[in-house]
C-alpha positions as CSV (number, residue, x, y, z in Angstrom):
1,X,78.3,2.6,94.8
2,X,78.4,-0.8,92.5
3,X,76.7,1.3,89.6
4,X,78.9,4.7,90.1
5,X,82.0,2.5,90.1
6,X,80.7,0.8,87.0
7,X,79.8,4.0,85.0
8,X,83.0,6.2,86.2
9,X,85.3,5.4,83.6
10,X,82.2,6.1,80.8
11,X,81.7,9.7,82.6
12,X,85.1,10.6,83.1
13,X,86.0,9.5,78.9
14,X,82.3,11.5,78.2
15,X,83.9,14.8,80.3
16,X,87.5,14.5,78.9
17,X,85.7,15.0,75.3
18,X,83.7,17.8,76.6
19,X,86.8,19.5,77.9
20,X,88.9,19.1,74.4
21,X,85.7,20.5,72.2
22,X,85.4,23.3,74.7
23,X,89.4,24.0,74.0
24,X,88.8,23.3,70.4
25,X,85.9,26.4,71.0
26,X,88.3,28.5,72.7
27,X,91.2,27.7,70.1
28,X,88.6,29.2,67.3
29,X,87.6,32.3,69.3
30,X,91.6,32.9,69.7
31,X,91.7,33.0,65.7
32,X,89.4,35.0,65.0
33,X,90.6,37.4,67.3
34,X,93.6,37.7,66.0
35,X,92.4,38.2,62.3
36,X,89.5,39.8,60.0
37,X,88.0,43.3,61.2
38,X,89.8,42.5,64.6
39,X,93.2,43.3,63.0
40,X,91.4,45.7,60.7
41,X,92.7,50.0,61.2
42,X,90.2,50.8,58.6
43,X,87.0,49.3,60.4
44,X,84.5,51.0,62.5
45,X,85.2,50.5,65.9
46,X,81.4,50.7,67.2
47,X,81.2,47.6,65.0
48,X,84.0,45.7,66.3
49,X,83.1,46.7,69.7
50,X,79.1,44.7,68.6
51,X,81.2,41.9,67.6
52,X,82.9,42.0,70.8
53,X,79.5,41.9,73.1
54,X,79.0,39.0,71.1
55,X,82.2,36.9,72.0
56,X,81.4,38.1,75.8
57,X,78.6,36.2,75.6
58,X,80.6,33.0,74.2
59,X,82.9,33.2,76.7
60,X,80.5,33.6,79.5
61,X,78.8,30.5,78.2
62,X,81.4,28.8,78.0
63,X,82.8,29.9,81.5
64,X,79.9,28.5,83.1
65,X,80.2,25.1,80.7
66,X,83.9,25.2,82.3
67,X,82.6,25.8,86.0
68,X,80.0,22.7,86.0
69,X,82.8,20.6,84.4
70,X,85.3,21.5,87.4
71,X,82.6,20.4,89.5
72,X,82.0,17.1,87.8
73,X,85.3,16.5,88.1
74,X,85.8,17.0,92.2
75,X,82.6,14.7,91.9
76,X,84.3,11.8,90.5
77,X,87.8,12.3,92.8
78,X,89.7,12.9,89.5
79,X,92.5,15.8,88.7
80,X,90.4,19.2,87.8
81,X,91.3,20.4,85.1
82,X,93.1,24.3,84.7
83,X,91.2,25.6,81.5
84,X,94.6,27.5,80.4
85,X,92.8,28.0,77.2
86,X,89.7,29.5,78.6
87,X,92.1,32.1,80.5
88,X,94.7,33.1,77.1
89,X,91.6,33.6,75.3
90,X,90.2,35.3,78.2
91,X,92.8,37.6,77.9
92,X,93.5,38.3,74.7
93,X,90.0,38.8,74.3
94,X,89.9,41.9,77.4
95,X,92.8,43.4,75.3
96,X,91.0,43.3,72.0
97,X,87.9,45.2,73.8
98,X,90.1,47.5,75.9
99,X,92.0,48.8,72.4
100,X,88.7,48.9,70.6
101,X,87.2,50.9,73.5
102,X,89.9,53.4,73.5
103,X,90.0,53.9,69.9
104,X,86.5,54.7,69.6
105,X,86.8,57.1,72.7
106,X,89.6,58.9,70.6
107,X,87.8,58.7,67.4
108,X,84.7,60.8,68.8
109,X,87.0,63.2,70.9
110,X,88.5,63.6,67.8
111,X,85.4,64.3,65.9
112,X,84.1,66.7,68.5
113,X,87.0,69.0,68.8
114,X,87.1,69.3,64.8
115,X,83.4,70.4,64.9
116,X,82.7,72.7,67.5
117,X,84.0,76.4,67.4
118,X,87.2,76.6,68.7
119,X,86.5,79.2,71.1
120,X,84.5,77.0,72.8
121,X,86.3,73.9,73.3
122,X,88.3,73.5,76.8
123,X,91.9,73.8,75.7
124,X,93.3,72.3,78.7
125,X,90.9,69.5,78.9
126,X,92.0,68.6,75.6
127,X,95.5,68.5,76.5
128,X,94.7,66.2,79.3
129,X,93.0,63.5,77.2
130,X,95.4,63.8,74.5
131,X,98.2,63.2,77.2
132,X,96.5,60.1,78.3
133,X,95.5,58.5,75.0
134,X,98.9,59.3,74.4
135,X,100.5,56.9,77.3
136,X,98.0,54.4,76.8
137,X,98.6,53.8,72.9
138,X,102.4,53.4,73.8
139,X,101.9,51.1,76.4
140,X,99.6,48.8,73.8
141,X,102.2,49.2,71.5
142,X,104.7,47.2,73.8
143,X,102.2,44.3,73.7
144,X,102.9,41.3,71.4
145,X,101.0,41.6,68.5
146,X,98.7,38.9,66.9
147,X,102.3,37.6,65.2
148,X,103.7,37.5,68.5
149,X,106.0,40.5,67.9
150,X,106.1,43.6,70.1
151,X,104.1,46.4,68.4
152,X,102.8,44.0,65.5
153,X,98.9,44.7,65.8
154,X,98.2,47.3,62.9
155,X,95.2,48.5,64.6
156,X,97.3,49.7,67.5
157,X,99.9,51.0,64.6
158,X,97.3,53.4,63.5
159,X,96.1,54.4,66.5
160,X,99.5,55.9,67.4
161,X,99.7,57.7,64.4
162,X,96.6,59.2,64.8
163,X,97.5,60.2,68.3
164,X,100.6,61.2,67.9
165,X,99.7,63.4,64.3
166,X,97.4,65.4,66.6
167,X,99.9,65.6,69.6
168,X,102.2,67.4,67.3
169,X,99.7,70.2,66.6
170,X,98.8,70.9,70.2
171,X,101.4,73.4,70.9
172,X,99.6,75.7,68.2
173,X,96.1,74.4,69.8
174,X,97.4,75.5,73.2
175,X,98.6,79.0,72.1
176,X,94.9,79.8,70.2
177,X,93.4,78.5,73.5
178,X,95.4,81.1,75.2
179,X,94.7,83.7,73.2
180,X,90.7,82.6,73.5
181,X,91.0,83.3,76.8
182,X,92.8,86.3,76.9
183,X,93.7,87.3,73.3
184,X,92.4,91.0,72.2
185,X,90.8,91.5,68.9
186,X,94.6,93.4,67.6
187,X,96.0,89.5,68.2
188,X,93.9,87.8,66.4
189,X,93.5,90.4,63.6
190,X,97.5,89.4,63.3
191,X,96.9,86.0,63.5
192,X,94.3,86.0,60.8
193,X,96.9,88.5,58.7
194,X,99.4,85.8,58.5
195,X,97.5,83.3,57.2
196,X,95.9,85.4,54.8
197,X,92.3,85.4,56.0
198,X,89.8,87.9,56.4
């Protein structure tokens, strides 16, 4: 007990540095986050989305690093410590991988739809997804962006512009898919009239 009591203040000074270079850590992860390809429209998604599995694996090592030092620290009978850092960054990071996620799910939606023949897409499947990308971009758009304003991430910017320029042209999607399913050749032969097309 003589030797504990002796080495206690050494141990506790040792973990209270491990705690502020774990913050420091965190701190950087927040940063880069909020900057680079994260904040990038014109970047790839699938490769932001690697980067991301990355920082997953950061923060669960850093979790863990987090966990043992709680643990020290009900070991020595001293105050145990929150790790507020570890949970902002935490959270900004699960919103960073939720809007990536999304984006690339609309990005490949997109790109199907465009290349398959129309009359065999599912009109009213479409619709649905659309309608949900649609309430999801909005709601991210509330969000504070990396400036702490609402609406201020520009990858979120372009995203609803990308959902909401195709929203526009689902009234005419929905009419074709109509006349897909129950159009006769005279309809389309007007259709195709119009627009000057053989």
């Amino acid at each position: 007990e003589g030797q504990v009591e002796q080495r206690m203040p050494s141990m506790s000074t040792t973990l209270e540095k491990s705690i502020a270079n774990l913050n420091d850590e965190l701190v950087g992860i927040l940063a880069s986050l909020n900057s680079g390809d994260y904040v990038d429209p014109s970047v790839d998604p699938k490769l932001v989305l690697e980067k991301l599995m990355t920082v997953t694996e950061q923060l669960g090592a850093i979790s863990e690093k987090a966990e043992g030092y709680r643990a020290m620290q009900e070991t020595f009978h001293v105050p145990v410590y929150e790790f507020k850092q570890l949970r902002d960054t935490s959270s900004q990071f699960e919103l960073k991988q939720e809007m990536w996620g999304k984006l690339d799910t609309w990005n490949e939606s997109v790109y199907n739809w465009k290349s398959v023949e129309f009359k065999s897409l599912d009109v009213e499947e479409m619709i649905k997804e659309v309608h949900v990308h649609y309430k999801d971009v909005h709601k991210m758009s509330k969000r504070p962006g990396p400036d702490g304003l609402p609406g201020g991430d520009p990858v979120v910017t372009m995203f609803k512009e990308s959902v909401e320029d195709f929203k526009e042209h689902m009234p005419v999607i929905t009419d074709l898919g109509n006349l897909v399913v129950m159009g006769k050749d005279r309809h389309w032969k007007k259709v195709f009239d119009k627009v000057d097309q053989p």
